[in-house]
N, C-alpha and C positions, 0 to 999 in steps of 0.2 A: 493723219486723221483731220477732215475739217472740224469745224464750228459747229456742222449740224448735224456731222455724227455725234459729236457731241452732247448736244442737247436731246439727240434721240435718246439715250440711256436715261440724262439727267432727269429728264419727265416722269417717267412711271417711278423712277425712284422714289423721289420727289411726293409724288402722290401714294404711294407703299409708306412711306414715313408720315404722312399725317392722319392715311387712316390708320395705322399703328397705333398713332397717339390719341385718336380719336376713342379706337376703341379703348384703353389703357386707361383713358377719362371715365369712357362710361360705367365700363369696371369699377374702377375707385369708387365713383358717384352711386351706384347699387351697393354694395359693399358700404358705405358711410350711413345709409340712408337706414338700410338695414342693423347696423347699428342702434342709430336712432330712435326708431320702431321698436326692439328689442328693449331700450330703456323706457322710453313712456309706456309699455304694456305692462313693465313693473312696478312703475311709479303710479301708475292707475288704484291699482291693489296696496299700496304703499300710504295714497293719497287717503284711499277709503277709512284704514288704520286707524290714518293720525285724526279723521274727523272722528272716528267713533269714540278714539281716547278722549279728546277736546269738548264731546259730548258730557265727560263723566262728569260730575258736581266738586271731586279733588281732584278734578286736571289745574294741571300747571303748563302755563305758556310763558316763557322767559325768553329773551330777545337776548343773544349771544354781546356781553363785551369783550373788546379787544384788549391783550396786553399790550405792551410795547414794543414788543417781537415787530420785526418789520414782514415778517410770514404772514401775519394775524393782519396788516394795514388794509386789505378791499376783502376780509371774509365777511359776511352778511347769515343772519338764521339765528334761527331759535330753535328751543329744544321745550318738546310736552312731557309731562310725565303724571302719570294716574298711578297713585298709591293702591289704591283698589284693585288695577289690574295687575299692579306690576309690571306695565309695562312701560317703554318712551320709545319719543321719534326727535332725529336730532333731522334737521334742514339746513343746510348751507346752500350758495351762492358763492362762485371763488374762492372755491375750497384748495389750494396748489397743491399738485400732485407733488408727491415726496422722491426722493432719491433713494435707493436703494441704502438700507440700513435705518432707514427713521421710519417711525409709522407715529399716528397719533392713538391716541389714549383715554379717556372718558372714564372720570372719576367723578364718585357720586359723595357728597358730605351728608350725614344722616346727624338728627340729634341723637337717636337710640344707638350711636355709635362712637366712641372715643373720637375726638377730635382729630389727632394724630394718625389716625387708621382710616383713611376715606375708602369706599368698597369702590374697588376694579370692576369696570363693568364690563367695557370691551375695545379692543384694539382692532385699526382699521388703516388701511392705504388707500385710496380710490385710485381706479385709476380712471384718468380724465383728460383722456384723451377728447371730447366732443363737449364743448361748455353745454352745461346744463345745470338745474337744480336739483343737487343730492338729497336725500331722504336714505336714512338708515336709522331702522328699525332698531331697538335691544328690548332685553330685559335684563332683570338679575337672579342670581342665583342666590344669593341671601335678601332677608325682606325688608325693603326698605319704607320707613313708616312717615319719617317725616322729614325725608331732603331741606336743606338749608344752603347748599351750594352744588353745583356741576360745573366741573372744569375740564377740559382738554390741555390734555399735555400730550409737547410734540417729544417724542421718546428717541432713543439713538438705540441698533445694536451692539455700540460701543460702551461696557458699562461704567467706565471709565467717564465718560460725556455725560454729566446731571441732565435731568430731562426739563426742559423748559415750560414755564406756561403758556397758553396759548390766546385762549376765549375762556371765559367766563361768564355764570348765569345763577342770580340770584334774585327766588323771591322778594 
């Protein structure tokens, strides 16, 4: 076999393997994009929410602090909450997606509630895959009248594992 039989094969081959990959790129690239689109058309509706809560005359806007957890070192957001509606909207920024077995946790300190008892509000994982900025809605199922603290705690399925604090937000 010469040299240029050789190269006879190696060409189309050659060109079979990058349009391959060519299309396999563009694939990926509709598929991510689509993604994308699918978040901001929620976060649109999401967005609208948080103004109208922030609208109300008992809205609360508090600016998430960190603990010393080195999880909590680049989270950024704040969380609303309107007594009236009963409703809130929690916002992060570099929120880190969790490992299987943890989830985070949103716990609400009421003065109309025992100190020791904070009301569970709601447990979440994002997953985050595609940096962007989170928005996740709640409410509560008992009523809460005069919040005095909201915290995130990063939780283990392990019950065994005390659950950490995270972020904090205090009027």
């Amino acid at each position: 076999m010469s040299n240029n039989d050789k190269s006879n094969w190696l060409w189309p081959v050659l060109i079979l393997a990058i349009a391959v990959t060519l299309i396999s790129g563009m694939i990926y690239a509709q598929k991510l994009m689509q993604q994308v689109e699918t978040i901001e058309q929620n976060q649109v509706s999401q967005y609208e929410s948080r103004r109208l809560m922030l609208a109300q005359t008992d809205a609360l806007n508090i600016n998430w602090m960190r603990t010393l957890n080195p999880l909590a070192k680049n989270i950024q957001g704040d969380i609303v909450w309107s007594s009236s509606m009963q409703q809130g909207m929690m916002r992060f920024a570099n929120l880190a997606a969790l490992p299987n077995g943890q989830q985070y946790h949103l716990l609400i300190y009421d003065l109309a509630s025992p100190a020791d008892k904070p009301i569970s509000i709601v447990t979440f994982s994002p997953d985050l895959n595609i940096p962007t900025e989170l928005l996740i809605p709640f409410t509560s199922n008992k009523v809460i009248k005069e919040p005095y603290k909201f915290m995130i705690m990063l939780e283990y399925e392990d019950s065994e594992i005390t659950s950490e604090p995270l972020l904090l937000a205090q009027p």
